[in-house]
N, C-alpha and C positions, 0 to 999 in steps of 0.2 A: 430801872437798870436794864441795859439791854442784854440780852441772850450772847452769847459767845458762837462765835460759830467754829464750826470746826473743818479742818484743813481743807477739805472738798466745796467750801461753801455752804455746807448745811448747816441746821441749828447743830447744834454739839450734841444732841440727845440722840439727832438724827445718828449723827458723823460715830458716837458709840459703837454701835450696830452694822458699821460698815466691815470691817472684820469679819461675824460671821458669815455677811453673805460672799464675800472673798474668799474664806473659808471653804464654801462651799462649792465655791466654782472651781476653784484647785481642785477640790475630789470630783469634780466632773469632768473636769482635763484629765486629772490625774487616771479616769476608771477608762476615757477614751481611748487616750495613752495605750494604756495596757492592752485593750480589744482591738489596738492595730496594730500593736507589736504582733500580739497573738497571732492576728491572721495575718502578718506579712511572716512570721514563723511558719503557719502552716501553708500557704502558696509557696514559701522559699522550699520548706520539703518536699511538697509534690514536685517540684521542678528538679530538685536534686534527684527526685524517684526515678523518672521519667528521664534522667540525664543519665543516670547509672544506667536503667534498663535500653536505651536508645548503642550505649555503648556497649555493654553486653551481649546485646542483640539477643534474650532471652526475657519471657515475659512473665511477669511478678502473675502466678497465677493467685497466689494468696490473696491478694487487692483488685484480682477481675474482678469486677461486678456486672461486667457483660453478657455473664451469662453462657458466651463460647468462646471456644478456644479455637488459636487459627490454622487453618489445615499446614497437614507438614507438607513439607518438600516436594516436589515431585523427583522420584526415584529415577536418578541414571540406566538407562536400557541402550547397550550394544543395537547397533544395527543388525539385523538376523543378514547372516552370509550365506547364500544361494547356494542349494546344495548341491552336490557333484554327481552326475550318475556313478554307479559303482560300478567298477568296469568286470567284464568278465573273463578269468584266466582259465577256466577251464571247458572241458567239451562233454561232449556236445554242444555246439552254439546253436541255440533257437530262438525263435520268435522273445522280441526281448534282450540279446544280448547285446551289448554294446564293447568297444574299446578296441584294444589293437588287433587283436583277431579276426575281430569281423572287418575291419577296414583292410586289414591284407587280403583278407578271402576277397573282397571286393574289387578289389585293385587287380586281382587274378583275374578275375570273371571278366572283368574292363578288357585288361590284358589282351583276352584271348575271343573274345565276342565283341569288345567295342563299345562302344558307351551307349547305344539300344540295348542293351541287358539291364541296366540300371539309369532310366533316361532322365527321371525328375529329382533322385537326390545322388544320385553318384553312389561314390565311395567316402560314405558319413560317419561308417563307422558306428550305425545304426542296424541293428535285425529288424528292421519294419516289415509292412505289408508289400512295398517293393521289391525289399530282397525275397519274399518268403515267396512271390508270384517268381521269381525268377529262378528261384531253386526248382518248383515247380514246373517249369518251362523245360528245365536242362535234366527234367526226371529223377532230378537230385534228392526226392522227397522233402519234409520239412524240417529236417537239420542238417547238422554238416558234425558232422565225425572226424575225430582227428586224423584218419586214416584220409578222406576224402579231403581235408583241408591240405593236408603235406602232399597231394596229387597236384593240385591246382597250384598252391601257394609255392613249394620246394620244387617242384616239378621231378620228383622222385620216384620212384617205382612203389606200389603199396607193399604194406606189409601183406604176402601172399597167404599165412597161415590165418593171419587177423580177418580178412577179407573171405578165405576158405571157408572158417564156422560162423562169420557171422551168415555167410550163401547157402549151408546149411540153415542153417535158426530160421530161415526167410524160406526159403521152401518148405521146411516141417511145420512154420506157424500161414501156410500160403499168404504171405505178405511177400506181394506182387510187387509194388512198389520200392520198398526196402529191395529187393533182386535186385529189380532193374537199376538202380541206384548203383549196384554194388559191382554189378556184369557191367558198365561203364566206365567205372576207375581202370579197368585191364584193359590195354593200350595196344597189347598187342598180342601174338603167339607163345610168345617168352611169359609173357604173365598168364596168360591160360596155362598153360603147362604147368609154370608150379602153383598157380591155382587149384588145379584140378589135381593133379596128386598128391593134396594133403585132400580135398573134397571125396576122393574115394575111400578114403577110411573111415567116413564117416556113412555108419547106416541110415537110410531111408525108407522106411517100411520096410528094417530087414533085408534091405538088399542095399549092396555099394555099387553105388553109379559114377560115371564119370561128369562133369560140370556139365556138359552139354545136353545128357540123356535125366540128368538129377533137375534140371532145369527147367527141360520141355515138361516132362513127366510129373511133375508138381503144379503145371500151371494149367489147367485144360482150357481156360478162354482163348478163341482162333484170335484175339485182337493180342492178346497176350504172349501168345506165341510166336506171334508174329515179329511183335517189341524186343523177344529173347534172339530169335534169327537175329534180326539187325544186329544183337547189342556184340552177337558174336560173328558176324559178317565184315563188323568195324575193326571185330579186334583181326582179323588177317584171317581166318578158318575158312572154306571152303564146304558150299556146300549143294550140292547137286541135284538136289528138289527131293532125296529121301534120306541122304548120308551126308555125316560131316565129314571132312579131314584137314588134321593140322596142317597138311605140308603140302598141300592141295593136289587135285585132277591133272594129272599129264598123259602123255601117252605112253610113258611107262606104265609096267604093271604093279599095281599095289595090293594089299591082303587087305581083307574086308572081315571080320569077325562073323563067324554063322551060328555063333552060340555066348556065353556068357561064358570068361576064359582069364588067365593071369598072363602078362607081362612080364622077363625078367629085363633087367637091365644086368645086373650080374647076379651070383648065387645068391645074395642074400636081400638083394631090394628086388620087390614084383608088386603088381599094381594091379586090381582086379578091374575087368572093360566089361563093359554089354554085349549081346549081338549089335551086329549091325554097326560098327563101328569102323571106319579106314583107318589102320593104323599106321601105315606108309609104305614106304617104298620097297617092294621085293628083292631080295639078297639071290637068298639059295636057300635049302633047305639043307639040316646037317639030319639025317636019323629021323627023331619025332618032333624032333622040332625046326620054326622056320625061322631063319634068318631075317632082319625089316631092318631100313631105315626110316630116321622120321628126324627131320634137322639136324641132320649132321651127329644123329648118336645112334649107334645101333642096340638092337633088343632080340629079344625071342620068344615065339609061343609055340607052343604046343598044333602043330600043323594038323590036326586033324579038327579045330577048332575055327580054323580060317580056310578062306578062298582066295583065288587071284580076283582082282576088279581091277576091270579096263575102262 
């Protein structure tokens, strides 16, 4: 009797036993199956990870494993704006100052000497060492005083009492310099005059001088001296190689002081002078006292205190 076979061609005992191992290959499909489901689950997450954090543009630091984190941003920085000098509004202007002040001071100086006073940077509106040589030069010392700048710049008369005690402060502190600075700004007769009669109220060593004698008298260097003649030569004075006089030498006769003496102008204003001073032009004498002119105002002293000078 022959053997049966079964469906596959095999003996049928074979063909039994075919199931289990079909059986078993199903749970080897079946266990693959699952371990690529699995990791096509987890590569599908990692990419949804990396798709969220890509859009986010923030990074999953819980899941770094890199170990660093990536530098932040570099911080927005303005461009630094070039700073401004700060200009100077008030005086004194000295070495250092800059702005409208000293460019009008400048401008004056140009003005009135030429563009050789300030040859390599002008009027910059700068106190350098150009201006400071050029102050220098015009004996101007090394600032400029408001008083000294409304000379140059306003072309004005100075204040005559401001200019009075600072001409004092410069003879009592013998600051030569500061003087002659200041005996400059007075232009002419008109400004010595009420120059000097506010300068005589002011004591020096105890005695009231006039600008002329408070001047000389305060400076004993003959180079010094000599700077003071000039500064009061320019302003119009007169003076005769021992004696000054405002309204100068003619051949009329004038009074000459032979003692230290007062001035009236009327009863209540009087001016005290030195020897040796021309006070102007002879009148007449009334009694004890003499009659003078001197620009066009007349005065009076005490005749026995004065002489004729021819």
């Amino acid at each position: 009797m022959k053997k049966r076979k079964g469906l596959n061609g095999l003996p049928h005992s074979k063909a039994i036993a075919e199931p289990k191992k079909s059986s078993a290959a199903k749970w080897a499909l079946l266990g693959i199956g699952v371990a690529a489901t699995g990791a096509l689950s987890y590569f599908g997450f990692q990419y949804w990870k990396k798709h969220k954090q890509s859009n986010n543009e923030t990074p999953d630091t819980d899941n770094d494993t890199s170990g660093e984190s990536a530098p932040p941003p570099p911080k927005y920085q303005a461009p630094k704006q070039p700073s401004q000098p700060k200009e100077t509004t008030s005086f004194p202007l000295t070495k250092g100052s800059k702005g409208t002040l000293v460019k009008s001071f400048q401008d004056a100086l140009i003005a009135k000497y030429g563009k050789a006073i300030l040859p390599k940077y002008g009027a910059d509106g700068d106190f350098g060492s150009e201006m400071l040589a050029a102050l220098k030069k015009l004996g101007l010392g090394e600032s400029i005083t408001e008083t000294t700048y409304n000379v140059y710049v306003k072309g004005s008369s100075p204040d005559h009492a401001t200019v009075a005690k600072a001409l004092y402060l410069a003879a009592v502190a013998k600051d030569f310099n500061k003087a002659i600075a200041l005996l400059k700004m007075l232009r002419n007769t008109d400004d010595y005059k009420a120059v000097s009669d506010t300068f005589v109220n002011y004591r020096i060593g105890s005695v009231r001088q006039t600008l002329v004698n408070g001047m000389l008298n305060s400076f004993s260097d003959t180079k010094q001296k000599d700077a003071i003649r000039l500064a009061f030569s320019n302003m119009g004075l007169k003076y005769d190689g021992s004696k000054w006089s405002l309204s100068g030498i003619d051949n009329s006769s004038e009074i000459i002081t032979i003692q230290a003496t007062r001035v009236w102008k009327n009863p209540k204003a009087s001016v005290s002078v030195p020897a040796n001073m021309v006070l102007g032009k002879y009148i007449t004498n009334r009694g004890a006292y003499t009659l003078f002119k001197n620009d066009e105002h007349y005065f009076i002293v005490e005749t026995q205190h004065v002489k004729k000078y021819n």
